[in-house]
C-alpha positions as CSV (number, residue, x, y, z in Angstrom):
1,X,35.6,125.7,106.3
2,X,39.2,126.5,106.2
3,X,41.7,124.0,106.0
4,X,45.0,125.0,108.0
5,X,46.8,121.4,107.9
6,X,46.9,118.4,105.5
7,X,44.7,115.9,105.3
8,X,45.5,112.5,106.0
9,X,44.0,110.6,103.0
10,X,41.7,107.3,103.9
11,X,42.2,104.0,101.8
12,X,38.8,104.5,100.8
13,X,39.2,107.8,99.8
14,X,42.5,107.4,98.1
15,X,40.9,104.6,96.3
16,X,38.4,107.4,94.4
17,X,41.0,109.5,93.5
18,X,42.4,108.7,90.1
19,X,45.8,108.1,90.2
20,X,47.6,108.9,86.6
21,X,49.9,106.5,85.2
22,X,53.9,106.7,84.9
23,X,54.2,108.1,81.4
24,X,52.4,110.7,79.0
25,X,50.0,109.6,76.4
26,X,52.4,109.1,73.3
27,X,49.4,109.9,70.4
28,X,46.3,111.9,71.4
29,X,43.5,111.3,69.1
30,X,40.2,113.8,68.7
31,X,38.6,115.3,71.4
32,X,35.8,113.3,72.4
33,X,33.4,116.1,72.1
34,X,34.3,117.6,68.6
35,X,34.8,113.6,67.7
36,X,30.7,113.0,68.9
37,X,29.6,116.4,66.4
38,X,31.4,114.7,63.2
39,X,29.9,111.8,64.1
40,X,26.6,112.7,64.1
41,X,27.2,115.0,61.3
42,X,27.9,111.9,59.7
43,X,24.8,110.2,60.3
44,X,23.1,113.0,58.6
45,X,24.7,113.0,55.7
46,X,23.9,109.2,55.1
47,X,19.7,110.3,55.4
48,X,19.4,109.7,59.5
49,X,17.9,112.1,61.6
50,X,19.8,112.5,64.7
51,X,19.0,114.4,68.4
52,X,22.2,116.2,69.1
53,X,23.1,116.6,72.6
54,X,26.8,115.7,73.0
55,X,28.4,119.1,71.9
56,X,28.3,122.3,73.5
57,X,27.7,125.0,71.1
58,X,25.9,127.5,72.0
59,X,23.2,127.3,69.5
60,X,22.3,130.8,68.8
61,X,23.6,133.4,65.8
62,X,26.6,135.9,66.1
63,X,25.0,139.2,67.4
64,X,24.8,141.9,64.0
65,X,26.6,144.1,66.1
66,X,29.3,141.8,66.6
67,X,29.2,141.0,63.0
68,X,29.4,144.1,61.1
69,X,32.4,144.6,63.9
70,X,34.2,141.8,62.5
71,X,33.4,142.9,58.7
72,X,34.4,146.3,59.5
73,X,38.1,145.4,60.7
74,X,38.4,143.3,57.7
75,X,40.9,145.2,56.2
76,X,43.5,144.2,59.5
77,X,45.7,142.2,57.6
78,X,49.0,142.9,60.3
79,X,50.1,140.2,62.9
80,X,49.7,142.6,66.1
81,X,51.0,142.2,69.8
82,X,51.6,138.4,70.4
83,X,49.6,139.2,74.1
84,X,46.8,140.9,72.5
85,X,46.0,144.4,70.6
86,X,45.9,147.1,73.7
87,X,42.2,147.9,72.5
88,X,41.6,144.7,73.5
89,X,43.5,144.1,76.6
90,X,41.5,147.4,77.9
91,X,38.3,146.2,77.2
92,X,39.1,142.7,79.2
93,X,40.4,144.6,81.7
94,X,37.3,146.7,82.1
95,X,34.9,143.2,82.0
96,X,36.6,142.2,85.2
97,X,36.6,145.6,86.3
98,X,33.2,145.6,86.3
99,X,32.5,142.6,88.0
100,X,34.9,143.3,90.9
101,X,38.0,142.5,89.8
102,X,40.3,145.4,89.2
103,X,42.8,144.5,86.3
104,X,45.4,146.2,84.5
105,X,45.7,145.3,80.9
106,X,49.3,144.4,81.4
107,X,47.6,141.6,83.0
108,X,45.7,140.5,80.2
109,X,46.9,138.0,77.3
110,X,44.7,137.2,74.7
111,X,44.8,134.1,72.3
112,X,42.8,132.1,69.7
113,X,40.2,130.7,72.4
114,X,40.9,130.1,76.1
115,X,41.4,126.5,75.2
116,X,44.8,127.2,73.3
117,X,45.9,129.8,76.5
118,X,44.8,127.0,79.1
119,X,47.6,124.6,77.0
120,X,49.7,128.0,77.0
121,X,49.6,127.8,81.0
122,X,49.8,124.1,81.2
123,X,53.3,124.2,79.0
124,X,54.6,126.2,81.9
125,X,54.2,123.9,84.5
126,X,56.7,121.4,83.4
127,X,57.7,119.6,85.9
128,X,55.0,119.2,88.3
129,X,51.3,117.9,88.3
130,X,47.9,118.8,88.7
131,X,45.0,118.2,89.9
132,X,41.3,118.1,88.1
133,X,38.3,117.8,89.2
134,X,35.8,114.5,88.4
135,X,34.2,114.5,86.5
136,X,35.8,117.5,84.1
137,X,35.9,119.1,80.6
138,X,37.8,116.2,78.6
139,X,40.1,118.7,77.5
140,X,42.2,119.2,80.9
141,X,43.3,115.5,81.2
142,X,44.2,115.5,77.2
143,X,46.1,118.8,77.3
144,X,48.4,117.7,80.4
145,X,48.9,113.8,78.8
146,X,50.3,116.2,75.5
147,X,52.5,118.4,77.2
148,X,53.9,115.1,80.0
149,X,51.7,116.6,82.8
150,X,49.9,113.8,84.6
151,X,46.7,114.9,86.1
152,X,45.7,113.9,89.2
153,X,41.4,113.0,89.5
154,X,39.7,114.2,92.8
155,X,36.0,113.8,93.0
156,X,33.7,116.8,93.4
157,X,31.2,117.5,96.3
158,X,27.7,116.2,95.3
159,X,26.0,119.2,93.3
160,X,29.0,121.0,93.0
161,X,31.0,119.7,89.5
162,X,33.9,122.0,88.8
163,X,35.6,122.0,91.6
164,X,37.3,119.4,93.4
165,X,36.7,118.5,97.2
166,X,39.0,120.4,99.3
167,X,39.4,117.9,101.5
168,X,40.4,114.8,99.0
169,X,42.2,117.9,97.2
170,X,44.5,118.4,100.3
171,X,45.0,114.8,101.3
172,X,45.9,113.9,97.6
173,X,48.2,116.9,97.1
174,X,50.0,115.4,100.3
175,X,49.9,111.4,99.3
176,X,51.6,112.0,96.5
177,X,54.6,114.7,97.6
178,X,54.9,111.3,100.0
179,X,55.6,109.2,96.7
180,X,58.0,111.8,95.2
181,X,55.5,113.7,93.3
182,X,54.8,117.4,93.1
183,X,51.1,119.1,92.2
184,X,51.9,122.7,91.7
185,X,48.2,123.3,90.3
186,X,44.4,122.8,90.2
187,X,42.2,123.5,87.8
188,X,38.4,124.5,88.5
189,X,35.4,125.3,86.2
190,X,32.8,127.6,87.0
191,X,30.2,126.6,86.2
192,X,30.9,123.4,85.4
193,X,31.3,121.3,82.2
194,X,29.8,118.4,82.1
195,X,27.6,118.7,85.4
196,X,26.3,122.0,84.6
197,X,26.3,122.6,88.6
198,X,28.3,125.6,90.3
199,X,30.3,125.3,93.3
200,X,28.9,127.3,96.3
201,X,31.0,130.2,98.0
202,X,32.4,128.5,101.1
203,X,33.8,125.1,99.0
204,X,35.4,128.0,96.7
205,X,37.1,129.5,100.4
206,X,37.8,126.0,101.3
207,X,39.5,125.3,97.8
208,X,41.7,128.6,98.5
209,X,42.7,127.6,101.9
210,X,44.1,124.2,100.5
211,X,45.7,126.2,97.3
212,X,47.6,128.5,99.8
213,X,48.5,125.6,102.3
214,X,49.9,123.9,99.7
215,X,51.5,126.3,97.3
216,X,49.0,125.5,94.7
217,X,48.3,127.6,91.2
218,X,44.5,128.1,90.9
219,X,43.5,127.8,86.8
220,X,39.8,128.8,86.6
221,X,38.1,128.5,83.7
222,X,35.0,131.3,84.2
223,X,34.1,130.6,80.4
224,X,30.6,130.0,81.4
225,X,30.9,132.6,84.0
226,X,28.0,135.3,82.3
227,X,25.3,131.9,81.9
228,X,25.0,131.6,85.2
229,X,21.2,131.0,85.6
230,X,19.4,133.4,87.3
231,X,17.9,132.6,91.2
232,X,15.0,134.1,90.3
233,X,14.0,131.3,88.3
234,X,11.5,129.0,89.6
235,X,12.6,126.7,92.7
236,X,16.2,127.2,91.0
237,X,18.6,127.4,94.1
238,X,21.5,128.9,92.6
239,X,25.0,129.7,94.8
240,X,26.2,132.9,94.3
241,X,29.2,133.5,91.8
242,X,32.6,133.3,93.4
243,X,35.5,133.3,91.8
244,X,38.8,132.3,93.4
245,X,40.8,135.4,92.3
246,X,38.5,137.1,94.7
247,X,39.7,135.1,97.5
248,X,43.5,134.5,96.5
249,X,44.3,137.1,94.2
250,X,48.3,136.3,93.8
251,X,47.8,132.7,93.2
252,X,44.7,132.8,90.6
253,X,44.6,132.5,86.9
254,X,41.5,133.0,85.0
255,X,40.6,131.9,81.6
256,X,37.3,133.2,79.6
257,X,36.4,134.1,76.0
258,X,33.4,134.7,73.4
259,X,32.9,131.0,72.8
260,X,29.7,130.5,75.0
261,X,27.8,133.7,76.0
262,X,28.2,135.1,72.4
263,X,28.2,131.8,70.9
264,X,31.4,132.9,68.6
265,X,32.9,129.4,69.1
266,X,34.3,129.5,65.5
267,X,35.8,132.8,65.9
268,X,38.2,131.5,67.9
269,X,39.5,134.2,70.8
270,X,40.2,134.1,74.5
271,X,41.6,136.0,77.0
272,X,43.2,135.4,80.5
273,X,43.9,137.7,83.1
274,X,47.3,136.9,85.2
275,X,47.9,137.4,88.9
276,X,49.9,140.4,89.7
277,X,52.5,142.2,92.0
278,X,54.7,139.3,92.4
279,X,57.9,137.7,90.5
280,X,56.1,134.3,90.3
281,X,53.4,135.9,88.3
282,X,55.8,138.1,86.2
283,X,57.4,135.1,85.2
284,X,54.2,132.7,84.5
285,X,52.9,136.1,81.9
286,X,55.6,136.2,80.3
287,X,56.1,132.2,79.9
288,X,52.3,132.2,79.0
289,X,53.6,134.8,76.0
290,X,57.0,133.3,74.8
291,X,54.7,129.9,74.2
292,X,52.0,132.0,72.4
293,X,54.8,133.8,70.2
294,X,55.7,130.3,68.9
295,X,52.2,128.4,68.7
296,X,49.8,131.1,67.4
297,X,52.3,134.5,67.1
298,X,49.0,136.5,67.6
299,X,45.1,136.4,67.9
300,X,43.3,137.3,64.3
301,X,42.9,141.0,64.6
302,X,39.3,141.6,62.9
303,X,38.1,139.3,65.6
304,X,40.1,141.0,68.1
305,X,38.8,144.1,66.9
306,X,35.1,142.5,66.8
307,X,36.3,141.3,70.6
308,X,37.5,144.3,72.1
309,X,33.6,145.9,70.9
310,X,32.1,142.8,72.6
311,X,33.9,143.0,76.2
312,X,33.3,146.3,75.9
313,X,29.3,145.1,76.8
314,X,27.3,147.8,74.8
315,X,23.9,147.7,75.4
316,X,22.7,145.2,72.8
317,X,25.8,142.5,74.1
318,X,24.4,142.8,77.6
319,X,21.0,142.4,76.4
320,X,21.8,139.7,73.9
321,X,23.7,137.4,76.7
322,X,20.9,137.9,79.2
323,X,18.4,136.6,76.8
324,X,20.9,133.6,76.0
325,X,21.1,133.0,80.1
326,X,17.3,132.8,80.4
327,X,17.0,130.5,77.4
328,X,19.6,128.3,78.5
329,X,18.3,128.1,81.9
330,X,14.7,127.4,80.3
331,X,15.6,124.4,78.0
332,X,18.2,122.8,80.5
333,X,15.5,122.5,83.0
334,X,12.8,121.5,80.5
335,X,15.2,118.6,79.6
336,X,16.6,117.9,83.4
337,X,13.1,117.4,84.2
338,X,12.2,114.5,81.8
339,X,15.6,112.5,82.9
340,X,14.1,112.8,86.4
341,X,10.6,111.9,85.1
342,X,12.6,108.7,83.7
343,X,14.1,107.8,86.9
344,X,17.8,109.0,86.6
345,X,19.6,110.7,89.5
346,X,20.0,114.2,88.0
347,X,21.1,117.8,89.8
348,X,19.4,120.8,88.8
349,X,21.7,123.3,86.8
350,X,23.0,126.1,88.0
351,X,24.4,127.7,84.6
352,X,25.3,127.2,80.6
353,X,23.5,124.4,79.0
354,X,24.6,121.2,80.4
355,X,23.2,118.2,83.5
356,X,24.9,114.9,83.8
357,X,22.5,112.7,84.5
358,X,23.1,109.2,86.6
359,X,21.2,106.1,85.9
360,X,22.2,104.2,88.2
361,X,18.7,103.2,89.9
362,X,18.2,101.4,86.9
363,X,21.8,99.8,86.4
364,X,20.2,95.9,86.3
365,X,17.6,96.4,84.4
366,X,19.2,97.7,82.4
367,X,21.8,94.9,82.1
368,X,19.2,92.5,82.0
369,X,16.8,94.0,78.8
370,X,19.7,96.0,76.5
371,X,23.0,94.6,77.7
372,X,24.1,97.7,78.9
373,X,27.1,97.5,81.7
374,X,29.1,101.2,80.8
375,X,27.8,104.8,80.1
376,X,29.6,103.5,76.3
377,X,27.0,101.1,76.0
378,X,24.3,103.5,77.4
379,X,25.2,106.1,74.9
380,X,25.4,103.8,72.1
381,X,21.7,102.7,72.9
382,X,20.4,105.3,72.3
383,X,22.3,106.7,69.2
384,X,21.7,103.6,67.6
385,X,18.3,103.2,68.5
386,X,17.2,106.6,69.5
387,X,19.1,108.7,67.2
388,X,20.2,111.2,70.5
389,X,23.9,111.9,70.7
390,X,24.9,112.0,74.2
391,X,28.6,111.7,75.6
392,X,29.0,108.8,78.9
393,X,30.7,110.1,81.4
394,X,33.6,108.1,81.1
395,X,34.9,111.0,78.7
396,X,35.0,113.2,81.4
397,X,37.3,111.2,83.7
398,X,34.4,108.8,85.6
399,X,34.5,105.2,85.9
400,X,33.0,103.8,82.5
401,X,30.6,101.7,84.5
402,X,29.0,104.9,86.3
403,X,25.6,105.1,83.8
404,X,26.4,108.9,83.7
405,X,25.7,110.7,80.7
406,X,26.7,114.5,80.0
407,X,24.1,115.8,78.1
408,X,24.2,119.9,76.2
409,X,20.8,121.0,75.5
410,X,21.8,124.1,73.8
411,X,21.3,122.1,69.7
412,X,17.9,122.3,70.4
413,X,17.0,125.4,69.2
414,X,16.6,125.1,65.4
415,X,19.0,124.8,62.6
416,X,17.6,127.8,61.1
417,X,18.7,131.5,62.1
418,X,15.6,132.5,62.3
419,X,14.3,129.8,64.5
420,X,17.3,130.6,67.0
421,X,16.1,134.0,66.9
422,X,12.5,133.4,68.0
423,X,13.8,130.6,70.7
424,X,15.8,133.7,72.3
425,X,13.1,136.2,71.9
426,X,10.2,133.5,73.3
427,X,9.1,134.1,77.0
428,X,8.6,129.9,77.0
429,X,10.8,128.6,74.7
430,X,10.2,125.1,75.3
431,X,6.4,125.7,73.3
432,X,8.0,126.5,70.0
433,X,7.1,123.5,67.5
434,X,10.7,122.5,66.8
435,X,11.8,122.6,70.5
436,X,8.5,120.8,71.7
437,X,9.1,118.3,69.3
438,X,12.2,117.8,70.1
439,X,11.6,117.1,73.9
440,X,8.6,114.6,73.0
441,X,11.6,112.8,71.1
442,X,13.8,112.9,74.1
443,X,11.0,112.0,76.9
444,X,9.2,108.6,74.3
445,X,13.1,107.8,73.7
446,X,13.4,107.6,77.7
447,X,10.2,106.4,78.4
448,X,10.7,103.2,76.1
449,X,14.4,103.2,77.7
450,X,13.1,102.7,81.0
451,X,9.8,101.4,80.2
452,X,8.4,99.6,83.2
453,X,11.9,100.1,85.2
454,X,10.2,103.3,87.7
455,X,7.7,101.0,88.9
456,X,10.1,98.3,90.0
457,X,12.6,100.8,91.6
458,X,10.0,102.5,93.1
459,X,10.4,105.8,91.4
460,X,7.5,107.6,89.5
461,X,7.6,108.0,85.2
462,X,5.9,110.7,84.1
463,X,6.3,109.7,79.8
464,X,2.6,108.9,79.2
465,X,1.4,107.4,76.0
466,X,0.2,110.2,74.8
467,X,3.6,111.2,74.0
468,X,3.9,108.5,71.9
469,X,6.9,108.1,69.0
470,X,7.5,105.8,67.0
471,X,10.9,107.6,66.2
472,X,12.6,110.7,65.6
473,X,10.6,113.2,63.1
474,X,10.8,113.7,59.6
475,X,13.2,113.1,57.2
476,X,16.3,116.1,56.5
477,X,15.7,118.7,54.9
478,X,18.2,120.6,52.5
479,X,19.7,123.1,54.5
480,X,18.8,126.3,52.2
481,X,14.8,125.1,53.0
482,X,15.7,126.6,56.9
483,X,17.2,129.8,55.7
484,X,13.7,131.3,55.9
485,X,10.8,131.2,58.0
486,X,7.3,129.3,57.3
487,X,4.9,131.6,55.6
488,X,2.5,131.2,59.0
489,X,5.7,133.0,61.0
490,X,4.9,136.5,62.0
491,X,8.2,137.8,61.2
492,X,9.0,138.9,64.7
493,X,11.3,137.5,67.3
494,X,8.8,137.5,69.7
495,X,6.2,136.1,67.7
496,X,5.0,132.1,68.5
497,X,4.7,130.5,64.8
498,X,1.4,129.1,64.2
499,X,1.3,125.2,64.9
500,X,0.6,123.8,61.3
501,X,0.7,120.2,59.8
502,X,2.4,119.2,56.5
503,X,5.5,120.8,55.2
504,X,5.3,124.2,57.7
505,X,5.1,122.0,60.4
506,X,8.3,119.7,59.3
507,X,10.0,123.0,58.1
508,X,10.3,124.0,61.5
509,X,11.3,120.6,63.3
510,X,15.0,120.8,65.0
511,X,17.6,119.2,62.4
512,X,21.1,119.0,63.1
513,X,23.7,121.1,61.5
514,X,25.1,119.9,58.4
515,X,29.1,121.0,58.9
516,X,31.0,118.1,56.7
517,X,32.6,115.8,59.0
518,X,36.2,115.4,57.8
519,X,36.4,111.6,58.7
520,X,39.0,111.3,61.1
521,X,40.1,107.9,62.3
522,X,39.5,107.5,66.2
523,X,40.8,104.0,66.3
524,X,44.0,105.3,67.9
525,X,44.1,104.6,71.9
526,X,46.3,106.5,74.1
527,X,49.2,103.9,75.9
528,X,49.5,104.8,79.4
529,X,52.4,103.0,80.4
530,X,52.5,101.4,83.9
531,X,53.3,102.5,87.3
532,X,55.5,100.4,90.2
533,X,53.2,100.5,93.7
534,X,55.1,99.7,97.1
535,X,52.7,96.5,97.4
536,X,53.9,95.0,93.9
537,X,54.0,96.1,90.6
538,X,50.8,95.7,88.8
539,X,49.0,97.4,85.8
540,X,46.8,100.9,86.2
541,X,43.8,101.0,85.0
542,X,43.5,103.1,81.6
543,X,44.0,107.1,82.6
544,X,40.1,108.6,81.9
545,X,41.7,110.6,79.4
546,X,42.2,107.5,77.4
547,X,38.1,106.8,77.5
548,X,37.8,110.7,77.0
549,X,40.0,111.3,73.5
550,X,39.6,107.5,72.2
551,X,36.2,105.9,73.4
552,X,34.2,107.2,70.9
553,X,34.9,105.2,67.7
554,X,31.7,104.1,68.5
555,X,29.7,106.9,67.1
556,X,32.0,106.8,64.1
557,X,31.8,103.2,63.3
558,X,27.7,102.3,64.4
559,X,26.2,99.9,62.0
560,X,23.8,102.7,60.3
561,X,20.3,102.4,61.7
562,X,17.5,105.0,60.1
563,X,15.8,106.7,62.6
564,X,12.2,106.3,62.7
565,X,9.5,108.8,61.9
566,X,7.0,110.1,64.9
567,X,3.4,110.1,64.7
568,X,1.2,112.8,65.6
569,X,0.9,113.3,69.3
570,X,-3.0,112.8,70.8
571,X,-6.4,112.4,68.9
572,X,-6.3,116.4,69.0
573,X,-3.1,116.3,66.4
574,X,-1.1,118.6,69.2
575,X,2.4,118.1,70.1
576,X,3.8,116.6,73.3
577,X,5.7,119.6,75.0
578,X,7.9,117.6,76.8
């Protein structure tokens, strides 16, 4: 649909889009996400066994191509081009290229993940606001409250997280120029963090239509751009890929990196590509560049080096991310389906390893037997009783009273190299012991959660008994007993380890990384400041980004509670698949 005039703006609607308060955040504490991995690093440490689904790493190892890259350019001890080595520039330029976007490496600026050039962008639109989709990466809302930006929350479509409704967009954009405001930018993510959905092709060409209408910069963060899952997957109805550069070239910004198809998080490197052949985008570059010379001078050049080999997609990248994609795809369903099972409103994902699941259908039961009234309390439940990690939703700009949970899948592949290995060489990764065992933990853990709740609300449970946990398994292992596999493991990455009891059989149960959390003190809460309203002054409610940087001192301060060990699943001693 295009849009061709603004929207007038409903009280109703208005009412759902998150208005931001009068003044920045004046302290910005962890992001909620990194905050949620120390924390359940923490738990580790003490002897708990934790499930870990709040942070989205991708969970498998650095390709050995990639590495003896990096090891090779070791000796690159020089600062470099603050935009980017050319050798690296080209090869970015040649990754759009190939997917139909023809780009000049003048176009190109690299940094130390796209995260630091998204803040690089944002620093350059002093002076006006913008608008981010809800729910959305926790990260947008706490960059702009940094910088004095104040975001502006429009909901998505149903099923299509990322990207915010064109029409709210528009009437929004107008409603607040009436109040004295400006929006000179949206930010979209494709595919989406948290929902793990992708917008379809026409909301992308409606989006545009608003962007153009309204003078809008387009930010779109295609980080998860190459995990799109594929449609051939089972009764998997996945939109095609569109990206808004496609559809308004000379207003689009795109932001991407290493950080999720490779999983080379920690190697810290990004890369955006800038409109061209206009003054406007001539001057955002070279804003983007003067900020970079005085934050990070220049990317690390053995990973730029190790970078420029990777966008170059070789044969073993290409086959290395594709296997990544299907695995992805395979354990996010696996886990989407016993959510649904449980009774929670869930979309199917359409790429990377995320679904943001709603429970909602069982909101007064769930008051009524655990006390729960927020997705805080929700998420604390089941840390605390569960051991799972999850993040509530409220860290992603919803209401902390909407039961969502964002959920990452992509921990559950093994601590162990060689168990990641196998998980992206299996055809069904979901039968591997650790991950099996895993997902029984996850579907008893929802089963006791909403134990007798599917009858009354008419949906339909399918947790049986035979699933039956009485906690999470084992106790931790030391770290150095992962390193290797079982001595019933074939060897080969696509070999299925033999199901054995006993030590094997713990040996190759999931167990959460054992990084050293470095105690940092979350207590700190954003102030917001207020904001005067023609119909009286009154107090906002808290900006999301307040719930999404500061709400999770719960998982730092819990009152420890061990885990508890699982039994065996079934008379026959085999385990629940999930």
């Amino acid at each position: 649909m295009a849009i061709t005039a603004p929207l007038p703006v409903t009280t109703e609607q208005w009412g759902a889009i998150q208005k931001p308060s009068g003044t920045a955040a004046r302290r910005v504490s962890v992001s909620a996400t990194l905050a949620a991995n120390e924390a359940l690093q923490a738990r580790r440490r003490r002897g708990e066994r934790v499930l870990p689904l709040a942070f989205g790493e991708a969970g498998v190892p650095v390709a050995p191509l990639l590495r003896d890259a990096l090891a090779a350019a070791s000796h690159l001890g020089g600062y470099g081009p603050v935009a980017g080595s050319a050798e690296l520039r080209d090869a970015a330029a040649g990754y759009w290229a190939r997917r139909g976007r023809p780009t000049e490496a003048s176009d190109v600026v690299c940094g130390p993940g796209s995260k630091a050039l998204l803040y690089g962008l944002l620093l350059g639109l002093r002076g006006v606001d913008v608008a981010i989709p809800r729910p959305s990466w926790v990260s947008y809302a706490a960059q702009a409250a940094l910088i004095g930006i104040r975001p502006v929350y429009v909901p998505t479509l149903p099923g299509q997280g990322g990207v915010p409704d064109p029409d709210l967009l528009a009437g929004a954009v107008t409603a607040a120029r009436r109040k004295g405001r400006q929006v000179g930018a949206v930010i979209v993510t494709l595919p989406d963090n948290p929902t793990g959905t992708l917008a379809a092709p026409d909301t992308i060409r409606a989006l545009c239509s608003v962007a153009e209408h309204h003078h809008l910069l387009i930010i779109s963060d295609e980080i998860y751009r190459d995990l799109r899952h594929s449609p051939a997957f089972p009764n998997l109805n996945v939109p095609e890929f569109l990206s808004p550069a496609v559809v308004a070239p000379d207003r689009t910004v795109i932001t991407s990196g290493l950080s999720k198809n490779l999983a080379l998080g920690g190697w810290r490197l990004g890369v955006a590509r800038l409109p061209d052949g206009s003054p406007a985008a001539s001057t955002l570059r070279d804003q983007l560049v003067a900020a970079s010379s005085e934050i990070w001078s220049a990317p690390a050049a053995p990973v730029q080096a190790a970078a420029a080999l990777a966008f170059g997609e070789p044969p073993e990248v290409t086959r290395r991310v594709a296997r990544s994609r299907q695995l992805h795809a395979a354990i996010a369903r696996a886990v989407t389906a016993l959510f649904a099972a449980a009774g929670a409103t869930v979309a199917a994902p359409h790429g990377a390893f995320y679904l943001y699941p709603d429970f909602a259908p069982h909101r007064r039961a769930l008051l009524r037997r655990f006390g729960v009234e927020t997705a805080t309390d929700l998420a604390e439940l089941l840390l605390r009783r569960y051991g799972i990690g999850v993040l509530p939703g409220s860290a992603f700009g919803d209401p902390d009273d909407a039961l969502r949970l964002r959920v990452a899948t992509s921990r559950l592949y093994g601590e162990a190299e060689w168990q990641q290995e196998a998980a992206l060489a299996a055809d069904d990764p979901a039968a591997l012991p650790w991950i099996a065992d895993a997902l029984a933990w996850l579907e008893q853990a929802l089963a006791e959660v909403t134990a007798g709740l599917c009858r009354r609300s008419g949906g339909a449970c399918a947790c049986q008994d035979k699933h039956h946990h009485s906690g999470p398994p084992g106790q931790p292992l030391d770290r150095d007993d992962l390193q290797q596999p079982p001595a019933h493991h074939d060897g080969r990455g696509g070999g299925r380890p033999q199901r054995q009891r006993g030590a094997d059989a713990d040996r190759e149960r999931v167990v959460v990384a054992r990084r050293e959390a470095d105690g940092h003190e979350l207590g700190e809460v954003a102030e917001l400041g207020q904001e005067d309203d023609r119909e009286g002054r009154r107090r906002d409610w808290p900006e999301p980004v307040a719930h999404a940087i500061t709400a999770y001192v719960l998982l730092v301060h819990f009152r420890p509670v061990a885990a508890l060990p699982p039994q065996q699943h079934g008379a026959d001693g085999e385990r629940a698949r999930g």
